[in-house]
C-alpha positions as CSV (number, residue, x, y, z in Angstrom):
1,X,15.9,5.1,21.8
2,X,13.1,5.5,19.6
3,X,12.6,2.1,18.0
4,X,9.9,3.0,15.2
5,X,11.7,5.3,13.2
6,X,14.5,3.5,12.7
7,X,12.8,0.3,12.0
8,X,11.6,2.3,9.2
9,X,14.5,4.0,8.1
10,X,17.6,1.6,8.6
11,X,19.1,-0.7,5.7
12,X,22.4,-2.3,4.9
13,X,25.0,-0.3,4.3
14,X,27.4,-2.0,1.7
15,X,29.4,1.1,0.2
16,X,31.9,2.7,3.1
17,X,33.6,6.1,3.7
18,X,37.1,5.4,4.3
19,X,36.8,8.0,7.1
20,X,37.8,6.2,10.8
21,X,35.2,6.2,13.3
22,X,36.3,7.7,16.7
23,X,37.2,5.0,19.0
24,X,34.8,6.7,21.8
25,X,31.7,6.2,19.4
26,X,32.7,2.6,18.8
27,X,32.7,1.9,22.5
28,X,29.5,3.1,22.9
29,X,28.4,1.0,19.9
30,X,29.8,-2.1,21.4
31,X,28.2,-1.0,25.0
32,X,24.6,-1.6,23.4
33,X,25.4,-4.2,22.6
34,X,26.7,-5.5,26.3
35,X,23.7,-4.1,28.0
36,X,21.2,-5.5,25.7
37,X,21.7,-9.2,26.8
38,X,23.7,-9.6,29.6
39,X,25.5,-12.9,31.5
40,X,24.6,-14.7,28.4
41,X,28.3,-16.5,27.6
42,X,28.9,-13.5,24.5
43,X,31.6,-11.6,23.8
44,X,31.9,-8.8,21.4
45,X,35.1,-8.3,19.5
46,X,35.5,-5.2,17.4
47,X,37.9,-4.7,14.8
48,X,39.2,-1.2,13.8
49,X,41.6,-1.9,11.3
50,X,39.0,-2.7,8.6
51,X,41.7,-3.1,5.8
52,X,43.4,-5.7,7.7
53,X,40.7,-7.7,8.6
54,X,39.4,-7.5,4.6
55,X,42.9,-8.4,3.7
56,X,42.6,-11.7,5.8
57,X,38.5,-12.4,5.0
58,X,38.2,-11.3,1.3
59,X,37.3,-14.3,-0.9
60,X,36.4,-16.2,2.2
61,X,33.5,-14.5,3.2
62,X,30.9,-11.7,2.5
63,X,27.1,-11.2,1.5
64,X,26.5,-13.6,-1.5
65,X,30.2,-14.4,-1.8
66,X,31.2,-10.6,-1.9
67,X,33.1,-9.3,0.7
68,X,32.2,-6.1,1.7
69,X,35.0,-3.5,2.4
70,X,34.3,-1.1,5.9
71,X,36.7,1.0,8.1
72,X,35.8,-1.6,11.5
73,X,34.0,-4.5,12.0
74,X,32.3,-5.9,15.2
75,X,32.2,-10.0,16.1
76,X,30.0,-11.8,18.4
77,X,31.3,-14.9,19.6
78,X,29.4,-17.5,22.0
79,X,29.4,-21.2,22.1
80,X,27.8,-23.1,19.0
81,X,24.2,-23.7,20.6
82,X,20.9,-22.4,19.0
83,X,20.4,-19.7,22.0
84,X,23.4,-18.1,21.3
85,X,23.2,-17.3,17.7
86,X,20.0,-16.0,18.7
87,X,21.0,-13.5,21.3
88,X,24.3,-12.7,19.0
89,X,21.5,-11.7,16.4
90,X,19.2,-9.8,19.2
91,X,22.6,-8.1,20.4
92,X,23.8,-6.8,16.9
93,X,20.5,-5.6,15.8
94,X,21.0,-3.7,19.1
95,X,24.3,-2.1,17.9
96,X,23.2,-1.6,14.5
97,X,20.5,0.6,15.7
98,X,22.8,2.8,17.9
99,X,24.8,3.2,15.2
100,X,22.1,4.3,12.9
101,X,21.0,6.4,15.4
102,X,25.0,7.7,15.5
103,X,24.6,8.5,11.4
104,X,26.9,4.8,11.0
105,X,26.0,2.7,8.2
106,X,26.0,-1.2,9.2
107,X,25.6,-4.8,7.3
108,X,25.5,-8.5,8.3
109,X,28.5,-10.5,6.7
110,X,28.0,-14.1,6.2
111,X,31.4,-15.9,7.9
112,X,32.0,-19.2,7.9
113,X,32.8,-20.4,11.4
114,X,36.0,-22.9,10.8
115,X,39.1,-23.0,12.7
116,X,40.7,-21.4,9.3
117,X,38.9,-17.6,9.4
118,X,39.0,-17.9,13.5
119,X,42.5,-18.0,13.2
120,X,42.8,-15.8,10.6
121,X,41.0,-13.4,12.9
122,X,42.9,-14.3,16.1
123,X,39.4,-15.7,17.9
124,X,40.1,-18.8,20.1
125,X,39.1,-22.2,18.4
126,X,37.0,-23.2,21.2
127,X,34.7,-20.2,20.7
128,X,31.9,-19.8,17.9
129,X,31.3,-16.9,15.8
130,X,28.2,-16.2,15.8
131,X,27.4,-13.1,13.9
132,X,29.9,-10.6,12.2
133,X,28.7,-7.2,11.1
134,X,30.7,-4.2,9.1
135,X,30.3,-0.4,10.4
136,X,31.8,3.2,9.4
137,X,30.3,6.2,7.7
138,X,28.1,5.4,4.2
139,X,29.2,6.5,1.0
140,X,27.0,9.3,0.2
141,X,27.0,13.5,-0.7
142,X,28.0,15.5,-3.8
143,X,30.2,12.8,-5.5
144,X,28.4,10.0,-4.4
145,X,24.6,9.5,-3.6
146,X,23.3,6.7,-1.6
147,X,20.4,5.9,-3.8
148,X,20.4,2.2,-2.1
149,X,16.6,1.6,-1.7
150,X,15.1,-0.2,1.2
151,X,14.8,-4.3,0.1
152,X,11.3,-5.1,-0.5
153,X,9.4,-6.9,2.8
154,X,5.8,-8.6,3.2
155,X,3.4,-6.4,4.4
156,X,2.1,-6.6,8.3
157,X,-0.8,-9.3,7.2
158,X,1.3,-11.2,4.9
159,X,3.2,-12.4,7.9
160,X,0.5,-12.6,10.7
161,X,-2.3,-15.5,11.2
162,X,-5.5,-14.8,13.3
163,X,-7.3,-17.3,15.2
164,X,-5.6,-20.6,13.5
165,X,-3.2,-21.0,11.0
166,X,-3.9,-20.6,7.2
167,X,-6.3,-17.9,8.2
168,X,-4.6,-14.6,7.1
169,X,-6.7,-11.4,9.1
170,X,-7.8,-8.1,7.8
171,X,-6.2,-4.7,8.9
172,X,-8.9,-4.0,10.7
173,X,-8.3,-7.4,12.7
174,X,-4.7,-6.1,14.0
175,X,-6.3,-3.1,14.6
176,X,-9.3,-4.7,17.1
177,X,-6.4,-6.0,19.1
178,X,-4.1,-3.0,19.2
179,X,-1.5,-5.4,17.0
180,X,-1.4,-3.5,13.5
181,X,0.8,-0.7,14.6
182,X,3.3,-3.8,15.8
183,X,3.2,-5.6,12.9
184,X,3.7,-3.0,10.5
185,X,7.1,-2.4,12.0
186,X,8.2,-6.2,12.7
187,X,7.6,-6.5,9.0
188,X,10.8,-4.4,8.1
189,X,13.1,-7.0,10.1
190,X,16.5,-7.9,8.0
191,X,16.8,-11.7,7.3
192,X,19.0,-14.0,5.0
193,X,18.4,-13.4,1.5
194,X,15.5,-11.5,2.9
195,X,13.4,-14.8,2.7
196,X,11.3,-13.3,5.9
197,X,11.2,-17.2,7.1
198,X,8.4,-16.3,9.7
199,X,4.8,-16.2,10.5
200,X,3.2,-14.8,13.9
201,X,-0.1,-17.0,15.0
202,X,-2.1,-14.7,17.1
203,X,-4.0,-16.5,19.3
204,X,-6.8,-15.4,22.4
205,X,-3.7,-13.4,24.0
206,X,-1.0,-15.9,22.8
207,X,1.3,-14.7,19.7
208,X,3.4,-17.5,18.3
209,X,6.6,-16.7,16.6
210,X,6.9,-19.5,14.2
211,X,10.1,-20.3,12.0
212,X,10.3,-21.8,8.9
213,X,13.1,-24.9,9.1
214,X,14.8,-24.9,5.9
215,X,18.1,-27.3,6.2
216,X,20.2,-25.1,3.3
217,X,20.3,-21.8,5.8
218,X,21.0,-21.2,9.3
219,X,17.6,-19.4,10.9
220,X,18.9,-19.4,14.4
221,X,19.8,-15.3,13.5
222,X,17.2,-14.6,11.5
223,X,15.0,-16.0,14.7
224,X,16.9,-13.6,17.2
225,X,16.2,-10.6,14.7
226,X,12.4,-10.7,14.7
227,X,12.1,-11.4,18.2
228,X,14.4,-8.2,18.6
229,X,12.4,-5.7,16.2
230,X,8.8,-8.0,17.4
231,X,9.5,-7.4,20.9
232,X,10.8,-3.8,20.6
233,X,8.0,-2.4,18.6
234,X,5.8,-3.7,21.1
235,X,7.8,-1.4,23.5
236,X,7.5,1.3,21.4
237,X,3.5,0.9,21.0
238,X,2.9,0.5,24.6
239,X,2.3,-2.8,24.6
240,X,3.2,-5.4,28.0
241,X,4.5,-8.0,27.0
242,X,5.8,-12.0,28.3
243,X,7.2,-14.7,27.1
244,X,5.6,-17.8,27.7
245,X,6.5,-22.0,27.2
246,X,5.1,-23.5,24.3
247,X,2.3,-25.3,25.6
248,X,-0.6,-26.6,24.3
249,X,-2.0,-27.1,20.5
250,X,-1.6,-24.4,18.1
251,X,-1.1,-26.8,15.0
252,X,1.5,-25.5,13.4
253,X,2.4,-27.6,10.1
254,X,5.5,-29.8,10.3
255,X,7.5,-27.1,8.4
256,X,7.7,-25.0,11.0
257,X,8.9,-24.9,14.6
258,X,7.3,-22.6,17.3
259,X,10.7,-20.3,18.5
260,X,8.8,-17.9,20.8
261,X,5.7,-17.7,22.7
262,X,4.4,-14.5,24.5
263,X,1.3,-13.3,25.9
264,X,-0.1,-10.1,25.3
């Protein structure tokens, strides 16, 4: 899979065909997913009937309190632990890029995980839903254009620090150490309210993925997306790539909370 171009191309998808997706495609959506993380305590759960299961979430649930209508939807379920929203988030990026790749359309859906919308969706109590994303065809052709533009992100340098924090680098910086293709595409990763809660600390051959903590939203998915599009575009440029502990003094401000540390 080419990672790049889609990086640059993919967006939510919030206006749906009503045109079924063949269950074969599905299944191949869903086995990204299982391939991209496995033996990590997930389960995926897809929904085809997508007008039953917005008959049971409508006025529960949805992107800014709307809900939004799709012919399937796909669940991720784990246990209620930071590492699993955080692989849910790595494994439905995963699954919304095959299904771009596919010609699907795709969006996050914020669900509240209580016992109320589990059972409304059959999912077992004991289990946490961790991420729940809607699928089918977009809206779009004669009738109907999609003239949904892309939302806007920081650029590559608005989100990277060189040498120690507070000190933002020039292009040419990224470019001396073979980062600025990289960062260019992390830059288009998908987050809450797209509030891009991140900054990268680039440091001798560290870089440090640090997250914004911010009590009134969960980060723990926004976290597994950029390591997902961070770590794949380094894939894509060629780049080898570790992940290390978090040792040692980077001085990051109290703010923020170190969530990844590689070495390059």
């Amino acid at each position: 899979m080419n990672y790049s171009n889609i990086m640059e191309e993919i967006k939510s998808t919030r206006d749906y065909k009503e045109t079924v997706v063949k269950s074969e495609l599905l299944k191949e959506i869903i086995s990204a997913g299982d391939t991209a993380l496995e033996n990590h305590g997930l389960d995926i759960v897809l929904f085809e009937d997508g007008e039953q299961t917005k008959q049971k979430l409508e006025g529960k649930a949805g992107y800014f309190g709307k809900f939004i209508g799709a012919p399937h939807y796909i669940a991720v379920l784990g246990d209620d632990g930071r590492k699993s929203k955080e692989d849910a988030a790595y494994i439905m990026e995963m699954m919304r890029f095959k299904a771009h790749k596919e010609g699907l359309g795709s969006c996050w859906i914020t669900i509240p995980n209580t016992d109320e919308i589990k059972a409304d969706l059959g999912i077992d109590a004991a289990r946490s839903l961790c991420g729940f994303l809607s699928i089918g065809y977009r809206y779009a052709g004669i009738f109907k254009k999609d003239i949904q533009e892309k939302a806007f992100r920081q650029g590559a340098i608005e989100i990277t620090y060189m040498d120690e924090w507070g000190n933002t680098p020039a292009w040419e910086d990224l470019e001396a150490r073979g980062l600025d293709q990289v960062f260019y595409l992390t830059r288009f990763a998908p987050s809450w309210g797209n509030k891009q809660p991140w900054k990268f600390l680039i440091l001798k051959n560290h870089v440090i993925l640090a997250v914004e903590k911010d009590s009134s939203t969960d980060t723990d998915l926004d976290t597994g997306i950029i390591k997902f599009y961070f770590e794949k575009a380094c894939v894509d440029k060629g780049l080898s790539l570790q992940t290390a502990e978090a040792s040692g003094e980077f001085n990051i401000p109290e703010s923020y909370e170190i969530r990844a540390v590689y070495n390059i």
